[in-house]
OpenMM code with the backbone's topology and positions (N, CA, C; nanometers):
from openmm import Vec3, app, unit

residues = "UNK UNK UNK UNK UNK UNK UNK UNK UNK UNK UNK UNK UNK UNK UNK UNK UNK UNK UNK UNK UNK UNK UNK UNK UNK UNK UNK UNK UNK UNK UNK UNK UNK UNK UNK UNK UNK UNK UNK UNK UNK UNK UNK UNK UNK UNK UNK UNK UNK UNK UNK UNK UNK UNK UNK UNK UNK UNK UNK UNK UNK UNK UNK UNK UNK UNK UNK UNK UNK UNK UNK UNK UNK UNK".split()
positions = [
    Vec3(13.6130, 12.5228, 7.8215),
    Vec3(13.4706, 12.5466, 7.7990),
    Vec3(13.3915, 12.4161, 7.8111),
    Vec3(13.4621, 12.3024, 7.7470),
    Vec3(13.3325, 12.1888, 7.7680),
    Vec3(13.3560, 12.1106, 7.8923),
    Vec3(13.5016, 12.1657, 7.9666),
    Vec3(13.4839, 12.0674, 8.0753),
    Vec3(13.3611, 12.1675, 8.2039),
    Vec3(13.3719, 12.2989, 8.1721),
    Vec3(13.2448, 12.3383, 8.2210),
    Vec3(13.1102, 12.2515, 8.2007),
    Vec3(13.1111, 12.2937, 8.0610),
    Vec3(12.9431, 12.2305, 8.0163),
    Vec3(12.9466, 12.0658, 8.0880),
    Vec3(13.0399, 12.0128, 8.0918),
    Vec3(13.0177, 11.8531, 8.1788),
    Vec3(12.9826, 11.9086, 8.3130),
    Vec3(13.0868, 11.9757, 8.3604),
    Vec3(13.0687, 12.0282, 8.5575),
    Vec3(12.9120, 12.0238, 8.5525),
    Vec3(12.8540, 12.0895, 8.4592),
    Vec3(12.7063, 12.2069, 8.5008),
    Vec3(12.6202, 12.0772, 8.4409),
    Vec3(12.6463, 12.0113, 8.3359),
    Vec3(12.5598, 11.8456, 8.3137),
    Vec3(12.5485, 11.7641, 8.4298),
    Vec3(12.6947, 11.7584, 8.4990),
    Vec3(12.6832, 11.6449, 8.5960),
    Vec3(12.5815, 11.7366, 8.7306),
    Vec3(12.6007, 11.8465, 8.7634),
    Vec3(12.5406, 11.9241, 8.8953),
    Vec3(12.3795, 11.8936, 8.8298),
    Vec3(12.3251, 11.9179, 8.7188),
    Vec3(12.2040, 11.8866, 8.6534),
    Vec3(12.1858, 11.7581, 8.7251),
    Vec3(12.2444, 11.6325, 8.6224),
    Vec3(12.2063, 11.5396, 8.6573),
    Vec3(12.1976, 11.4728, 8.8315),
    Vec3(12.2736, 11.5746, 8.9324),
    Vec3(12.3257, 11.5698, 9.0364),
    Vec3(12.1565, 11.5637, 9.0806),
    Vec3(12.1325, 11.6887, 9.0367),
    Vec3(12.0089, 11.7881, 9.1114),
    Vec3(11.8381, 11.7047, 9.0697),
    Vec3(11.8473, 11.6517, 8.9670),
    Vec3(11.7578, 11.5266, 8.8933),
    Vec3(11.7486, 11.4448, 8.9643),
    Vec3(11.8344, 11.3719, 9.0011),
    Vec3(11.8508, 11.2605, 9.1106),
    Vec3(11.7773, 11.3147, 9.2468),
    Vec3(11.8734, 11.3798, 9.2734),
    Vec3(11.7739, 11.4288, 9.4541),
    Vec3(11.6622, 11.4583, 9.4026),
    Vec3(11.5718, 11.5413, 9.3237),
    Vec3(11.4273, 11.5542, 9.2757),
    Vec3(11.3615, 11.4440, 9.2731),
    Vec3(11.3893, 11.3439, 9.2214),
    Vec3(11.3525, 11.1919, 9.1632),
    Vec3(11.3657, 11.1174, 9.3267),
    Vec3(11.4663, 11.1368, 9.3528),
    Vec3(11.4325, 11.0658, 9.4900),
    Vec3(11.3370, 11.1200, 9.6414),
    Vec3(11.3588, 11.2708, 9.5922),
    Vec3(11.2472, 11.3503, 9.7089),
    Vec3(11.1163, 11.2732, 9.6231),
    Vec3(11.0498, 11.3021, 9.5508),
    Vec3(10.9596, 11.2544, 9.5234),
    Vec3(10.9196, 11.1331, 9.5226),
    Vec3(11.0098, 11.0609, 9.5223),
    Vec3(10.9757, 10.8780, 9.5652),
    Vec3(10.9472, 10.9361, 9.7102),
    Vec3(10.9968, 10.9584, 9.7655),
    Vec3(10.9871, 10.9759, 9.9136),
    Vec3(10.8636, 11.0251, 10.0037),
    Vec3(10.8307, 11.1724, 9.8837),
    Vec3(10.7339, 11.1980, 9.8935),
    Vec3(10.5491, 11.1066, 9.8850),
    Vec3(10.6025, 11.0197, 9.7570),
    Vec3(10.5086, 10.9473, 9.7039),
    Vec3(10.4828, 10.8084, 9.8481),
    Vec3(10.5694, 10.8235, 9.8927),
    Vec3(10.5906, 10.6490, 10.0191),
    Vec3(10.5349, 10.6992, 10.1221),
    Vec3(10.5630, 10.8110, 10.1745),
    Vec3(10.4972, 10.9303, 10.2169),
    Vec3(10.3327, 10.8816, 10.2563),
    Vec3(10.2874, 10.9296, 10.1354),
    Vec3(10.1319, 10.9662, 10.0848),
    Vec3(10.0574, 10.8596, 10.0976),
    Vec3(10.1331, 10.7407, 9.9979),
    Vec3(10.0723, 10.6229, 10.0197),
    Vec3(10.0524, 10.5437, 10.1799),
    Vec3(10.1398, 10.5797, 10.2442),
    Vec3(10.1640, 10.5147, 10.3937),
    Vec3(10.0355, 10.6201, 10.4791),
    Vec3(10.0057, 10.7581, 10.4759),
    Vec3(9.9195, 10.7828, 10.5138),
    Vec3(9.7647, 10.7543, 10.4898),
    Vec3(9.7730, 10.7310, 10.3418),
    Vec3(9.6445, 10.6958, 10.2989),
    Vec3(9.6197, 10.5546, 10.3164),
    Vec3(9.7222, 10.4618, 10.3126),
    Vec3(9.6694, 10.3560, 10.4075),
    Vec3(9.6299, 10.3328, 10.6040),
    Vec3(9.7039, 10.4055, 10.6186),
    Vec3(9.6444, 10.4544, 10.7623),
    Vec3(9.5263, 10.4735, 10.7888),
    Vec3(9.5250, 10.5786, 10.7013),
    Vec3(9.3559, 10.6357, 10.7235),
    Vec3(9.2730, 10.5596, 10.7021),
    Vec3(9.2775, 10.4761, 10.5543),
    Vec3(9.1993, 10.3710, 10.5106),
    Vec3(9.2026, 10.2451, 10.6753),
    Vec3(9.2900, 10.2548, 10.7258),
    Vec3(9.2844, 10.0920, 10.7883),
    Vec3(9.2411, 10.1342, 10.9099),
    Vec3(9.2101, 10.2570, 10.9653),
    Vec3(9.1696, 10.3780, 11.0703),
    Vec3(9.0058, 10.3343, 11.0494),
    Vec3(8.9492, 10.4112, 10.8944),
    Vec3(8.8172, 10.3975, 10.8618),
    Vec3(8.7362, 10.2599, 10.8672),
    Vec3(8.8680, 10.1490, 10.8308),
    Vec3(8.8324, 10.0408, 10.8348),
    Vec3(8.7890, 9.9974, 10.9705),
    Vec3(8.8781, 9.9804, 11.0850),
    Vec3(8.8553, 9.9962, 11.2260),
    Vec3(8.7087, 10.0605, 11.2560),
    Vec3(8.7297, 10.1604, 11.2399),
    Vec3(8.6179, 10.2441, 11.2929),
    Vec3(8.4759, 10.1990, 11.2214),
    Vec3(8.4364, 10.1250, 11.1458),
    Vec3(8.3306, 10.0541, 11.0321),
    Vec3(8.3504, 9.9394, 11.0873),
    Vec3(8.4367, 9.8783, 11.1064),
    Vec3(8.3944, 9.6909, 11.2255),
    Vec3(8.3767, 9.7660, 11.3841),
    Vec3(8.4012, 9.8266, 11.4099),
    Vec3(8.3505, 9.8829, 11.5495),
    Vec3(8.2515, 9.8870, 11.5575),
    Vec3(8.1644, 9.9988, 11.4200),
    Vec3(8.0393, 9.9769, 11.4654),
    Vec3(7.9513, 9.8831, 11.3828),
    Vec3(8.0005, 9.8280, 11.3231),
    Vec3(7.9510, 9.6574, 11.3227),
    Vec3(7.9230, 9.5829, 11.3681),
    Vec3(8.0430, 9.5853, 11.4857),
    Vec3(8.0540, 9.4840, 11.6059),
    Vec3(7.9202, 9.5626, 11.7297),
    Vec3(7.9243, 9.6741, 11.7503),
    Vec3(7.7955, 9.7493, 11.8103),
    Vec3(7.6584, 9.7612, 11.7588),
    Vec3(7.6493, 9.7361, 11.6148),
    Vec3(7.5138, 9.6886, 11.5774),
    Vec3(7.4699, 9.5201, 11.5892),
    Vec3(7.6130, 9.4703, 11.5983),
    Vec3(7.5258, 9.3331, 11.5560),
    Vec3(7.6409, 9.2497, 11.6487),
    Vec3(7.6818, 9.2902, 11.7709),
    Vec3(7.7629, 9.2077, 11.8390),
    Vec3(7.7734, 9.0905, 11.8683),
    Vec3(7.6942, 9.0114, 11.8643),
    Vec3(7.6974, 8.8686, 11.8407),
    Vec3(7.7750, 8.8042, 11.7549),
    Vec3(7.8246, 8.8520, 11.6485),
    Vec3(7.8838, 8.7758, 11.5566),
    Vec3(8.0627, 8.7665, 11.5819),
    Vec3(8.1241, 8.7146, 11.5222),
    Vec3(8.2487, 8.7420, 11.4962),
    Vec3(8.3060, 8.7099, 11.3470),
    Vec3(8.2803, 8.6022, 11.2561),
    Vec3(8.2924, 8.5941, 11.1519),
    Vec3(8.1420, 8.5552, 11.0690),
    Vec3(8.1481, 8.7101, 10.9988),
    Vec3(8.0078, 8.6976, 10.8999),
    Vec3(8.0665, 8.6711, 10.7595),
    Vec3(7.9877, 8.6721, 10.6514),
    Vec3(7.9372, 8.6089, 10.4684),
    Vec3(7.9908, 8.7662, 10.4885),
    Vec3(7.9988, 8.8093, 10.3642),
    Vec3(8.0485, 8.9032, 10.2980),
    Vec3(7.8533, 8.9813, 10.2350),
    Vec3(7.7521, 8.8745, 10.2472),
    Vec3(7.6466, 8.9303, 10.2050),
    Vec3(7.5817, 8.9755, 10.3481),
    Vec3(7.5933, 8.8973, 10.4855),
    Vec3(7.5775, 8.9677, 10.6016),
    Vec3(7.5997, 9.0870, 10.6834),
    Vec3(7.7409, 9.0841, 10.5840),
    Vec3(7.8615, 9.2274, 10.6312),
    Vec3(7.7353, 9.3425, 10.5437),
    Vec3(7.7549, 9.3126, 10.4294),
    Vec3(7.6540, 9.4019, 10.3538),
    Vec3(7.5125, 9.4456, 10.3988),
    Vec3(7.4473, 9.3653, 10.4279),
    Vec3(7.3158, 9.3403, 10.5214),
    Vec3(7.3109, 9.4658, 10.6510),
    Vec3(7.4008, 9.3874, 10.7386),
    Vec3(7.4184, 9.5257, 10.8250),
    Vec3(7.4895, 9.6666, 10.7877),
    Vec3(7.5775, 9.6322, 10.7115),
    Vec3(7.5769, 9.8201, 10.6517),
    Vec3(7.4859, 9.8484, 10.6062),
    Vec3(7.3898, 9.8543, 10.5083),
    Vec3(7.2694, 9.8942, 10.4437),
    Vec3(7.1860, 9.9309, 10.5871),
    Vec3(7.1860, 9.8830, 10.6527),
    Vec3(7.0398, 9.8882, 10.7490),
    Vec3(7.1016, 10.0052, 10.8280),
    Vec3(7.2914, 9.9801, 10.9137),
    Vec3(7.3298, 10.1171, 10.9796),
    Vec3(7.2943, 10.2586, 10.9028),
    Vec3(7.3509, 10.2616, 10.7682),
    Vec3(7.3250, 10.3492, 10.6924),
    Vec3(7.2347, 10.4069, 10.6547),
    Vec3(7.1393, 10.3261, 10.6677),
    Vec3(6.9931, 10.3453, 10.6089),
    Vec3(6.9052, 10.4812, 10.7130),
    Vec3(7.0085, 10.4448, 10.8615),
    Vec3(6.9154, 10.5051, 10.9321),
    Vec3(6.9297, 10.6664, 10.9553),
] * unit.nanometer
topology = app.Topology()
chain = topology.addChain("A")
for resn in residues:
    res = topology.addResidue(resn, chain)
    for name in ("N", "CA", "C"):
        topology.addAtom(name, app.Element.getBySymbol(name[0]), res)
């Protein structure tokens, strides 16, 4: 009887493990897309940065701001 109850503990703890690790997996997953997208959106926001105000190549962080407000604005 209890070397059952160990068998059916260890298949538990068996089945815990793969759960715990699908879900890391899942989670590396999620995060790797949502940085994509983020570095996608990012791209696509200096694109048209670079098309509002093409002259530049390295702006102030209050310039960067400057021209978003004004794209946006419109």
């Amino acid at each position: 009887m209890e070397d059952n109850k160990e068998e059916i503990s260890y298949e538990e703890e068996q089945l815990q493990q793969i759960l715990i690790q699908e879900i890391e997996q899942q989670k590396l997953k999620s995060e790797r897309e949502l940085k994509e997208k983020q570095d996608l959106e990012y791209q696509e926001s200096l694109k048209q940065d670079m098309e509002f105000k093409p002259e530049f190549t390295e702006v102030s962080l209050e310039e960067m701001r400057r021209i978003r407000l004004a794209r946006f604005s419109n």
